[in-house]
C-alpha positions as YAML, in Angstrom:
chain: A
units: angstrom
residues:
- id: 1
  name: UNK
  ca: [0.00, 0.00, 0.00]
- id: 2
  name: UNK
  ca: [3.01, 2.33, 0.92]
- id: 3
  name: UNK
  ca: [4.73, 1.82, -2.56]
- id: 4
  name: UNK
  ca: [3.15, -0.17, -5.34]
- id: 5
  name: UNK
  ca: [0.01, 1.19, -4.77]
- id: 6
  name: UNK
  ca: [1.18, 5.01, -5.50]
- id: 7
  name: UNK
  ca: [3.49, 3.15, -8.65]
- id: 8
  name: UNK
  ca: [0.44, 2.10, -10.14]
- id: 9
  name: UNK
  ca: [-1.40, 5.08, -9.39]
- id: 10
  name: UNK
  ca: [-3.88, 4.16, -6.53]
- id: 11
  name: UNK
  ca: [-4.54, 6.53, -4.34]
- id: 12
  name: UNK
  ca: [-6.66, 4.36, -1.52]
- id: 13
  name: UNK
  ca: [-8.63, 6.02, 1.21]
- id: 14
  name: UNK
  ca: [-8.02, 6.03, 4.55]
- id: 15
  name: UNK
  ca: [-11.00, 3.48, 4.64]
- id: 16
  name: UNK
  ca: [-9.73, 0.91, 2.11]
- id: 17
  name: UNK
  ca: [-6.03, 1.20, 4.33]
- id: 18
  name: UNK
  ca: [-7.88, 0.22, 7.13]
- id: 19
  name: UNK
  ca: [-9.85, -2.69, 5.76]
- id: 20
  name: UNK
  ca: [-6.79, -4.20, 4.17]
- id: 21
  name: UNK
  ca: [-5.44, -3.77, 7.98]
- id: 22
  name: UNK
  ca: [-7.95, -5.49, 9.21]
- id: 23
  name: UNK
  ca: [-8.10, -8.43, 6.87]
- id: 24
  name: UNK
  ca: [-4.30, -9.02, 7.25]
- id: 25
  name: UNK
  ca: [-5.28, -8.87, 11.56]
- id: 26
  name: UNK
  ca: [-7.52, -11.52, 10.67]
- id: 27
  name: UNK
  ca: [-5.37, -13.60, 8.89]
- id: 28
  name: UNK
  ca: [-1.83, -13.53, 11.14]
- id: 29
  name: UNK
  ca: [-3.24, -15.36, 14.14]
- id: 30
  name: UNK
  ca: [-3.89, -18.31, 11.32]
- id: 31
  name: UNK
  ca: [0.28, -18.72, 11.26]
- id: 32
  name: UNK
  ca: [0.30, -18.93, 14.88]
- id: 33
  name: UNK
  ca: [0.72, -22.63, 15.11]
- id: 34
  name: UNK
  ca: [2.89, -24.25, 18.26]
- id: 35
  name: UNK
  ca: [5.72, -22.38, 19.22]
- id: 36
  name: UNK
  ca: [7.78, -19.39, 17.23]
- id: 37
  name: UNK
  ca: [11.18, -20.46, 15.73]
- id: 38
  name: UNK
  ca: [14.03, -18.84, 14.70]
- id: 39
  name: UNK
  ca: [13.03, -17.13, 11.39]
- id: 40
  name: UNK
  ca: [15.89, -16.34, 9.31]
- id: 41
  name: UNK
  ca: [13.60, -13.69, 7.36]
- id: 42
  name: UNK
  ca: [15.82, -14.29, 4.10]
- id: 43
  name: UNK
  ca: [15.88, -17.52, 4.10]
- id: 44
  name: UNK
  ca: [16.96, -18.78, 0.50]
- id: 45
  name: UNK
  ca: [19.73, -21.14, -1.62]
- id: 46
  name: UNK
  ca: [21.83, -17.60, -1.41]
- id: 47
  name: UNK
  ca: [21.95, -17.95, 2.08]
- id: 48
  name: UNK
  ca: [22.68, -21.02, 3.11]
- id: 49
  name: UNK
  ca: [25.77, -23.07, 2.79]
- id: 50
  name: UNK
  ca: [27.65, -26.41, 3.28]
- id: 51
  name: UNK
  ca: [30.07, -26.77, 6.25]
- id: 52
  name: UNK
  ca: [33.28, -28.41, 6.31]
- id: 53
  name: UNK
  ca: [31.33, -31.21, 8.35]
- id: 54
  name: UNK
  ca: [27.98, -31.86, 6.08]
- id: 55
  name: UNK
  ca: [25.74, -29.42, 8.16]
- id: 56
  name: UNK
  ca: [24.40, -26.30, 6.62]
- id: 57
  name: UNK
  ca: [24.67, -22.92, 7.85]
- id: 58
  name: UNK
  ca: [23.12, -20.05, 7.31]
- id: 59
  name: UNK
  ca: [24.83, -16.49, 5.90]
- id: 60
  name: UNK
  ca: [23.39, -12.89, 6.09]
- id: 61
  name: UNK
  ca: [21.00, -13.30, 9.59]
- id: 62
  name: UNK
  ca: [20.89, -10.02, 11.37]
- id: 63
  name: UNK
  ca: [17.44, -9.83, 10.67]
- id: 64
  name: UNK
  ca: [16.73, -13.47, 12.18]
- id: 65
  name: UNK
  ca: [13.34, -13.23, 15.26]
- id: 66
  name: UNK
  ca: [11.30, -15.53, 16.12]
- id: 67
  name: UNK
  ca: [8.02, -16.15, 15.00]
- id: 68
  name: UNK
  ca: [6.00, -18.63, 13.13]
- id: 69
  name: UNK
  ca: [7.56, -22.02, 11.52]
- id: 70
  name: UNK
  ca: [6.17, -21.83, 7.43]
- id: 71
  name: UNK
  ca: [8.19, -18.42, 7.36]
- id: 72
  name: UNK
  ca: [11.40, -19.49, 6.29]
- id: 73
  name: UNK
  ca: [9.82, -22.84, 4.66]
- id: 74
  name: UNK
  ca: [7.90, -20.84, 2.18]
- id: 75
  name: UNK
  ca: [10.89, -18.54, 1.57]
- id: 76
  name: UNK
  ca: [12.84, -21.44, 0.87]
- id: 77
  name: UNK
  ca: [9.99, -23.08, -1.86]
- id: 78
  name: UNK
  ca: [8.57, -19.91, -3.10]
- id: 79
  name: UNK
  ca: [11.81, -17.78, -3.61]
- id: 80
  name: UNK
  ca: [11.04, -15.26, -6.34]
- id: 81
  name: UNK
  ca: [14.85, -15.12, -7.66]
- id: 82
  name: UNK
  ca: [15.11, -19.11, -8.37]
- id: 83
  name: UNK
  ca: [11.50, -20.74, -9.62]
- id: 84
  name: UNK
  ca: [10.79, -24.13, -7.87]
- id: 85
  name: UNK
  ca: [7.95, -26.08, -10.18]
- id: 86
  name: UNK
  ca: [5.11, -26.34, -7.87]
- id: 87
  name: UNK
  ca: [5.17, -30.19, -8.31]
- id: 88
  name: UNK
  ca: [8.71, -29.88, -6.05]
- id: 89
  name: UNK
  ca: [7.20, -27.37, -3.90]
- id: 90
  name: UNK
  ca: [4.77, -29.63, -2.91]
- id: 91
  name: UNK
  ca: [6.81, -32.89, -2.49]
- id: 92
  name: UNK
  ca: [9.47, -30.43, -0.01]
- id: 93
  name: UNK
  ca: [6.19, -29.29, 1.79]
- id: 94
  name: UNK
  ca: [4.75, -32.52, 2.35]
- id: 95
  name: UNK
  ca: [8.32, -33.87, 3.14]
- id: 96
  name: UNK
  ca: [8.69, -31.03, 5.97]
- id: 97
  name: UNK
  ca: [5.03, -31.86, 6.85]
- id: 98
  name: UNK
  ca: [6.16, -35.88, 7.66]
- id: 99
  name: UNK
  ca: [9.53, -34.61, 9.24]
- id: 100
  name: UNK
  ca: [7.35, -32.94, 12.21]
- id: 101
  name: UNK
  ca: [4.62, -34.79, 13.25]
- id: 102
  name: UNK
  ca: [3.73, -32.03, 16.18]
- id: 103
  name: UNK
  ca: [2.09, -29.89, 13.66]
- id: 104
  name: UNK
  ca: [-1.67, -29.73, 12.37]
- id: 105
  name: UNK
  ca: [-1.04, -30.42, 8.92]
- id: 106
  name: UNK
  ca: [-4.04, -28.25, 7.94]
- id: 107
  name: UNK
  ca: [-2.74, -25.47, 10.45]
- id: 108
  name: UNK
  ca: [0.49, -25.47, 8.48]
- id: 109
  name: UNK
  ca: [-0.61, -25.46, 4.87]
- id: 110
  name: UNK
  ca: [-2.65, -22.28, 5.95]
- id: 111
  name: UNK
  ca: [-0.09, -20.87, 7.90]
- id: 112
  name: UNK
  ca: [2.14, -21.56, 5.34]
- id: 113
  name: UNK
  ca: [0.07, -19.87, 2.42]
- id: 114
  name: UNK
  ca: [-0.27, -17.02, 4.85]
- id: 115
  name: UNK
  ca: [3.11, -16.49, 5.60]
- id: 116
  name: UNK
  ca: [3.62, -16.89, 1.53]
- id: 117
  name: UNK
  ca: [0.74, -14.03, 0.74]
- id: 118
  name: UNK
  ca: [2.40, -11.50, 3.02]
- id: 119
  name: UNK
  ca: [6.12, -11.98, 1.68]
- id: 120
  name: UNK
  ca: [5.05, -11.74, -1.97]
- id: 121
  name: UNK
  ca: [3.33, -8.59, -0.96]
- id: 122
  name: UNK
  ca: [5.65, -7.17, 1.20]
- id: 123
  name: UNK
  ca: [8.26, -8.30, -1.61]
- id: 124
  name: UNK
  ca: [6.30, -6.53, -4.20]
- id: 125
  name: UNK
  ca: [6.17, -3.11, -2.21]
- id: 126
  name: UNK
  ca: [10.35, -3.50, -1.45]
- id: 127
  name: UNK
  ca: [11.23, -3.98, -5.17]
- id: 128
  name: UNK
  ca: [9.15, -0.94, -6.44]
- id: 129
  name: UNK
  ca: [10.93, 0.86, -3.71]
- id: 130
  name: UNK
  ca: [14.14, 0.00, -4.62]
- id: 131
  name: UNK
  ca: [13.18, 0.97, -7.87]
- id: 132
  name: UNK
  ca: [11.75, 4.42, -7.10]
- id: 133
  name: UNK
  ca: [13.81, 5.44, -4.11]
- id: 134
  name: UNK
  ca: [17.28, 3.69, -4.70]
- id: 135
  name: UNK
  ca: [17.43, 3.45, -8.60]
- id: 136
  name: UNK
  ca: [17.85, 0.04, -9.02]
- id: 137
  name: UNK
  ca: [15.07, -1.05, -11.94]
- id: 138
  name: UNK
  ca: [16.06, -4.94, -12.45]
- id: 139
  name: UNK
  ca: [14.08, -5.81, -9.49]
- id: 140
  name: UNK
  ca: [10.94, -4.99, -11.35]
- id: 141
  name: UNK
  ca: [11.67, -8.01, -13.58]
- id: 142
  name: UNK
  ca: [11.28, -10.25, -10.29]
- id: 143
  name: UNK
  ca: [7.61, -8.84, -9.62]
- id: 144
  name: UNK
  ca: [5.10, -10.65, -12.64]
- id: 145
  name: UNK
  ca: [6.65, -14.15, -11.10]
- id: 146
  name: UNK
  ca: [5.83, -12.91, -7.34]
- id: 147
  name: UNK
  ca: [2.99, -12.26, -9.04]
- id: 148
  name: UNK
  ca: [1.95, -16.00, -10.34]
- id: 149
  name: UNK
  ca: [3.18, -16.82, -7.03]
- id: 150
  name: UNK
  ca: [0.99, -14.61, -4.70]
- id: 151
  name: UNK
  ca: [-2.12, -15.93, -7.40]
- id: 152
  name: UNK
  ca: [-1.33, -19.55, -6.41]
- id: 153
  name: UNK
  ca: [-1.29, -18.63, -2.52]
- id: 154
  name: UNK
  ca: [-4.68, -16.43, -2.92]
- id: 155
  name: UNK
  ca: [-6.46, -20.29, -3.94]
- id: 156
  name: UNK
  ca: [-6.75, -20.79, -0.41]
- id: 157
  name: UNK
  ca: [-10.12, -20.38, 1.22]
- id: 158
  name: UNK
  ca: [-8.36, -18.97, 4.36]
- id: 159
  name: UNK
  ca: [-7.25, -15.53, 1.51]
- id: 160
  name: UNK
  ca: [-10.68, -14.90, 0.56]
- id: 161
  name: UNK
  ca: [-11.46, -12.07, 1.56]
- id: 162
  name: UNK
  ca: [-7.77, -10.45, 0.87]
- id: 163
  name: UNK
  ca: [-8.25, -11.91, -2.62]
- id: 164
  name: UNK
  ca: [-11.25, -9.72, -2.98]
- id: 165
  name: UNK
  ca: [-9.76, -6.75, -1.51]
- id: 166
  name: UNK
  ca: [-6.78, -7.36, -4.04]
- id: 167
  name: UNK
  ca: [-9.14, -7.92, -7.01]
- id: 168
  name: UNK
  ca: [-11.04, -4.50, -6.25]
- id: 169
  name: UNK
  ca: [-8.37, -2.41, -5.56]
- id: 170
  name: UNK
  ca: [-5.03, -3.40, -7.21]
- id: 171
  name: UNK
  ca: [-5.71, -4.18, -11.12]
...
């Protein structure tokens, strides 16, 4: 709302700001499943790396909280700079799913297109600012795939009523 909207030239009322507000307050206590974990926040194949010893560590953290587990999960499967076919996206989700039998398995898959929804949005917003306020143009390339991906997320019944809110505000 802060950048793309303005880009594309929406001007939204104080009224549709707050509705969008309060659809996303409805939605966030959906990703609130068990306990927070450490959330990377930029968690992708850039990041991460192969000890000496087999384990993998993680590069570029500062920004690393704690909060809820499909964060970093759908950062990993629905990264907008390398495109994982949704066919593998699924078989790494339902292998995560089998590797942690504490979790609601319906919890998670909203949770996790949640937590997908907002980063493609909030991803969206960050490129056209980058554009607009630091000169950098290529990430504008990244934002018809975030696109696609934010379309596939939206499917869920849990994003119905941001889906509308999309479809009648943002063309």
């Amino acid at each position: 709302t802060d950048w793309y909207m303005p880009a594309a030239g929406i001007t939204p009322t104080q009224g549709v700001l707050e509705d969008y507000e309060a659809i996303w307050n409805d939605l966030f206590p959906l990703c609130r499943i068990g306990d927070d974990v450490l959330v990377h926040r930029d968690y992708h194949v850039d990041n991460l790396m192969m000890t000496h010893n087999g384990c993998v560590g993680l590069l570029d953290y500062q920004d690393a909280l704690a909060g809820p587990p499909a964060y970093d999960l759908v950062s990993l499967l629905q990264d907008c700079r390398y495109h994982v076919p949704a066919e593998v996206e699924e078989a790494m989700l339902n292998a995560y799913i089998a590797a942690r039998p504490d979790l609601d398995e319906e919890a998670f898959r909203t949770a996790y297109r949640v937590m997908g929804t907002q980063r493609h949005i909030k991803i969206v917003g960050i490129f056209v600012r980058l554009w607009q306020r630091d000169g950098k143009p290529g990430y504008l390339q990244m934002i018809p795939y975030l696109w696609d991906l934010l379309d596939r997320s939206l499917q869920h019944p849990a994003l119905n009523a941001l889906a509308a809110w999309l479809a009648r505000y943002i063309p």
